[in-house]
C-alpha positions in Angstrom: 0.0 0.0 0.0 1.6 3.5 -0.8 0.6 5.7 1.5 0.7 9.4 -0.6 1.1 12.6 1.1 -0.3 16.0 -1.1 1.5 19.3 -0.7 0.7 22.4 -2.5 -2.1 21.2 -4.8 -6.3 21.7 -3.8 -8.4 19.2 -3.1 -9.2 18.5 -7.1 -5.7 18.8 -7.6 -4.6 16.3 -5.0 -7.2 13.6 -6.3 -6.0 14.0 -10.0 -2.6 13.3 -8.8 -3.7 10.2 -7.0 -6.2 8.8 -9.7 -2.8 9.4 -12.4 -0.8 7.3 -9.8 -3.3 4.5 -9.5 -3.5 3.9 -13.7 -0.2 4.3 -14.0 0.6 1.4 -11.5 -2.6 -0.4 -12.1 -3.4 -0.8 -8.9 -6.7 -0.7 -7.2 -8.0 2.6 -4.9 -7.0 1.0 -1.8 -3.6 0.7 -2.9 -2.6 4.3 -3.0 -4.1 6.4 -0.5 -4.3 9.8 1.1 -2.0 10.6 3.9 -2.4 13.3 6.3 0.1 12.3 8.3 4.0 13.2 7.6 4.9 10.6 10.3 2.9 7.6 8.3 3.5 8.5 4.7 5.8 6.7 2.5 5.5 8.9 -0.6 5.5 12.9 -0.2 4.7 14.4 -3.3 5.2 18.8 -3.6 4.6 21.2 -6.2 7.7 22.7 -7.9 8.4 26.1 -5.7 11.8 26.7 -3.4 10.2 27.5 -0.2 8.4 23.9 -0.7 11.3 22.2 -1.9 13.5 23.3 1.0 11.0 22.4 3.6 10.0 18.7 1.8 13.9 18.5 2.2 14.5 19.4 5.4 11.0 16.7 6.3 12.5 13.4 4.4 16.3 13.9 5.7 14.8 13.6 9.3 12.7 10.5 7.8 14.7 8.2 5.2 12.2 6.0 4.8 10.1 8.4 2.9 10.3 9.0 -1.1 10.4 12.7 -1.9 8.6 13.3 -5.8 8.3 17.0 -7.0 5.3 18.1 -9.8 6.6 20.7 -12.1 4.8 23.2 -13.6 3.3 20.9 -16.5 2.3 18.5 -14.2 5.2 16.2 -14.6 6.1 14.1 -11.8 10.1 14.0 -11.3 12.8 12.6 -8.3 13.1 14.9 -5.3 16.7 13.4 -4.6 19.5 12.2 -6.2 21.3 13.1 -9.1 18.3 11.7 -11.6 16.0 14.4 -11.9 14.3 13.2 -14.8 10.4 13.0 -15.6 9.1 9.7 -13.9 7.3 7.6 -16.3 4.6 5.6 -15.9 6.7 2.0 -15.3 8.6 4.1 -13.3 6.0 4.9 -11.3 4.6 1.6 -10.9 7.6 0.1 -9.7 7.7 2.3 -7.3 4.4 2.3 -5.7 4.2 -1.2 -6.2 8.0 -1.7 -3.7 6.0 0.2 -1.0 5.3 -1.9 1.8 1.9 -2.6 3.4 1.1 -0.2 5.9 1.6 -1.7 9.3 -1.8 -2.6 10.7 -2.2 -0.1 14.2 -2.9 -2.0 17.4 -5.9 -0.8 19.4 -5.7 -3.4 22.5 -4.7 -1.9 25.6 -1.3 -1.6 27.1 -1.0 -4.5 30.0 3.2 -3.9 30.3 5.5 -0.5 29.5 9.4 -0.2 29.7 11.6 -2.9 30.4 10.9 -4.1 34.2 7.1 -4.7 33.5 7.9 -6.2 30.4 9.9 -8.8 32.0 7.8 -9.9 35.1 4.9 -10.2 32.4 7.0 -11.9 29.8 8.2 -14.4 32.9 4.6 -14.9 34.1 3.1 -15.5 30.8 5.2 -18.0 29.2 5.0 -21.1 31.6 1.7 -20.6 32.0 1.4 -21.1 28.3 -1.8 -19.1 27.7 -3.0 -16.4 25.5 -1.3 -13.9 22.3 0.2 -10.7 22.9 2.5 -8.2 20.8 5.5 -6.0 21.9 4.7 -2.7 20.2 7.2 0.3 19.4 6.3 3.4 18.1 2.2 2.4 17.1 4.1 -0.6 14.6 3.9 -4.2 15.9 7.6 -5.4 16.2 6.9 -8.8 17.5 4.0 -11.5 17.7 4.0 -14.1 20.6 2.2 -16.9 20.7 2.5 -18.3 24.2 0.2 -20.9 24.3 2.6 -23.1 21.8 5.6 -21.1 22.6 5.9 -19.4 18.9 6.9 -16.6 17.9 6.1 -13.8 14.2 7.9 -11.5 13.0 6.0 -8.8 11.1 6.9 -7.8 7.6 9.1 -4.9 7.5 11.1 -6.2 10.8 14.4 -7.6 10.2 14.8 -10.8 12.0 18.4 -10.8 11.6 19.2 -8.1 14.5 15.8 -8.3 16.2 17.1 -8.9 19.5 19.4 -6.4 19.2 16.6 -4.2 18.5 14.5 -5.6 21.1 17.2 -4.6 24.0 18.4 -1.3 22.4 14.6 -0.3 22.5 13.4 -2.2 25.8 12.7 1.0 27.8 10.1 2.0 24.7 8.2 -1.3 24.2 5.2 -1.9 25.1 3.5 -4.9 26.1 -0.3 -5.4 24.4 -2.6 -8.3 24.9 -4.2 -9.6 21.9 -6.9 -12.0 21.5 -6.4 -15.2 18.7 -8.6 -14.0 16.1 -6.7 -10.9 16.3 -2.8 -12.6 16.8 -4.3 -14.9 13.0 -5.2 -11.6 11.8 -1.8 -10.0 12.4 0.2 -12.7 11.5 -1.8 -13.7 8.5 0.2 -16.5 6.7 3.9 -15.1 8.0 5.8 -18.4 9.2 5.5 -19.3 12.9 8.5 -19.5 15.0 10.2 -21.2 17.9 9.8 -18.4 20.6 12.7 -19.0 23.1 16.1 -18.7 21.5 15.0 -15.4 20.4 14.3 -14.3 23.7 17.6 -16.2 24.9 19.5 -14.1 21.9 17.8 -11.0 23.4 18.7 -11.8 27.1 22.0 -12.3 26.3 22.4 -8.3 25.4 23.8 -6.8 28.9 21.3 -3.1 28.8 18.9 -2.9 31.3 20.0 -5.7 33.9 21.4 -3.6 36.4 18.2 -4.1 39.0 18.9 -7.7 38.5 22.8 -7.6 38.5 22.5 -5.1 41.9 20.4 -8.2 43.4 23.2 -10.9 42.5 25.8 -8.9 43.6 24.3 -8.7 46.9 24.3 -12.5 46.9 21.0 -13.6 45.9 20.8 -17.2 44.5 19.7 -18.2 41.5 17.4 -21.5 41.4 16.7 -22.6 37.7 13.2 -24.0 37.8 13.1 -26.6 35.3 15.5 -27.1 32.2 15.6 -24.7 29.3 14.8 -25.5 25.8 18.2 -27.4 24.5 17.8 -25.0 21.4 19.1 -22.3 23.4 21.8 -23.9 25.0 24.0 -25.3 21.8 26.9 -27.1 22.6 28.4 -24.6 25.2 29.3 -27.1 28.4 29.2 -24.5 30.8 25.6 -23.8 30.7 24.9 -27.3 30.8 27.3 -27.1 33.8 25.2 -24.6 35.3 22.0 -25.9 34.4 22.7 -29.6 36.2 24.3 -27.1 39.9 21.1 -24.8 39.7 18.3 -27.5 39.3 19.8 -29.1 42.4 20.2 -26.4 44.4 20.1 -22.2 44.7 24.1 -20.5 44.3 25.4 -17.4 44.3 26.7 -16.2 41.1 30.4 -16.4 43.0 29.6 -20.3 44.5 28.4 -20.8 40.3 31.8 -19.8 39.6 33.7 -20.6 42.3 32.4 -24.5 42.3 32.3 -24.6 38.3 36.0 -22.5 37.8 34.5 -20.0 35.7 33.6 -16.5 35.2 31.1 -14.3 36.7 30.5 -13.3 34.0 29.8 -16.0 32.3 27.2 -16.8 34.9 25.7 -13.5 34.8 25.3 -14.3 30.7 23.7 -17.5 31.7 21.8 -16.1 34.7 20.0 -12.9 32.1 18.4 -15.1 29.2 17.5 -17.8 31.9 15.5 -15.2 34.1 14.0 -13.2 31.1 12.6 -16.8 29.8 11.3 -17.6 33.3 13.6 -20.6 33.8 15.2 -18.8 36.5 13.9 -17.6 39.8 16.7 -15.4 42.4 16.0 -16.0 46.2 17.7 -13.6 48.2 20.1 -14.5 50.5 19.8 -13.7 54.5 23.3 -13.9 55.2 26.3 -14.0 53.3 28.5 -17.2 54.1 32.4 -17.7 53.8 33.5 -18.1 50.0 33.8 -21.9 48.7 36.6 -22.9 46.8 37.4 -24.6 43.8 38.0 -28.2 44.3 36.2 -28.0 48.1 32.8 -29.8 49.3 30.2 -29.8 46.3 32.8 -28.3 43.6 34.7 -31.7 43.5 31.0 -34.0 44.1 29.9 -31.6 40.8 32.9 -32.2 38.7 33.0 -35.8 39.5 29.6 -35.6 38.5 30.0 -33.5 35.3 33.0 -35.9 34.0 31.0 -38.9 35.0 28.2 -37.5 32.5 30.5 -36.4 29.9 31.8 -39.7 30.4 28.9 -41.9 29.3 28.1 -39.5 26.5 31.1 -39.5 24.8 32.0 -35.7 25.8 
């Protein structure tokens, strides 16, 4: 759908224009529409004077995404940037309205979760109870589609999957959380493919922003307890989380006993201990007392690598 925007022209004016762009790309009237909005245009189109080309100018540099045509005097349509300035014709034209994407569909539902904090606690509520649709919403535009009663996941068209959890934790603080019914979640997702939900989240867990309430909280000593084991998907072949995973089913640490017992890093805990909590694996209890510091190769750190190499053992590892 392009989405036109009409500046300079009258109202008889403005409908020409759009009738001439729906022949020339034979497409139907709901395909190229009015916009009143500069925000939720994608094509601006401006009659040929400077004080109109300056300000259309100034307007697209500040949004990319929007296509910037100028109408000369003899009503010929031409390029508003780049070096080509030549008269569009009509295949021209078609191929351009016809690249426009669909114009994301607004979300109505109420807000149940804003920012990253609520976000989280609803995120770790919802999924093991495995009910109900939702979508994380930024600016109006549907970024992601959860499915949590079979743990699935869609991305709209227009995101790009490739760095979505990148863009999920650079933009936590402005998502919003929206409940959405199934008839609506079908009607969003339409026939995009479904998938897997969790090593998405695990990817965006992984990002260190916005865990310093929950990285305060371990560094005071709280334990971490992991609640059941996490989808093997998300682990891959790195031994240390399964190393972790077997020490926190069987009993709450620290992140220092994690690494003191397993000789490694806090940090590597900590990147362990984020994805685990977001997903709801992962449950802290905070500690009433601090006790004295294991160490490596004391009590329960040699019973869990005697343990670990037994298992490794058996499997081959």
């Amino acid at each position: 759908m392009a989405r036109v925007l009409v500046v300079g022209s009258d109202v008889q004016g403005e409908r020409a224009l759009l009738q001439r762009l729906r022949v020339a790309a034979s497409l139907p009237g709901d395909r190229v529409r009015s916009c009143r909005d500069l925000d939720e245009c994608d094509l601006l189109v401006i009659k040929d004077t400077p004080a109109l080309r300056n300000a259309a100018l100034r307007m697209v540099r500040e949004r990319p995404r929007i296509q910037l045509w100028v109408e000369d005097q003899d009503g010929q349509l031409h390029q508003g940037q780049g070096e080509d300035r030549g008269v569009l014709d009509d295949h021209a034209i078609e191929d351009a309205l016809r690249q426009m994407p669909d114009a994301p569909m607004r979300i109505d539902e109420p807000c149940t979760a804003q920012g990253a904090k609520a976000i989280t606690r609803a995120l770790r509520e919802r999924l093991p109870a495995r009910q109900g649709h939702a979508v994380l919403v930024l600016n109006q535009v549907p970024t992601l589609l959860l499915d949590f009663c079979l743990d699935q996941m869609v991305v709209p068209a227009g995101i790009d999957a490739a760095s979505l959890a990148q863009h999920l934790s650079d933009q936590f603080e402005s998502l919003s959380l929206h409940g959405l019914s199934e008839r609506r979640y079908q009607e969003l997702s339409g026939t995009l493919p479904r998938q897997p939900l969790r090593p998405l989240l695990w990817q965006w867990g992984q990002r260190p922003a916005h865990w310093h309430e929950l990285d305060a909280r371990l560094q005071r000593g709280a334990r971490v307890k992991l609640l059941r084991w996490p989808d093997f998907r998300v682990l891959g072949h790195q031994h240390d989380n399964f190393r972790l995973c077997s020490l926190l089913l069987k009993r709450a640490c620290s992140v220092e006993e994690c690494a003191t017992l397993l000789e490694v890093s806090a940090e590597a805990v900590r990147s362990f201990v984020h994805p685990a909590y977001l997903c709801g694996y992962a449950a802290l209890e905070d500690s009433p007392t601090r006790t004295a510091p294991l160490r490596a190769g004391e009590g329960g750190g040699t019973l869990l690598a005697r343990m670990w190499r037994s298992v490794r053992q058996r499997g081959g590892g």
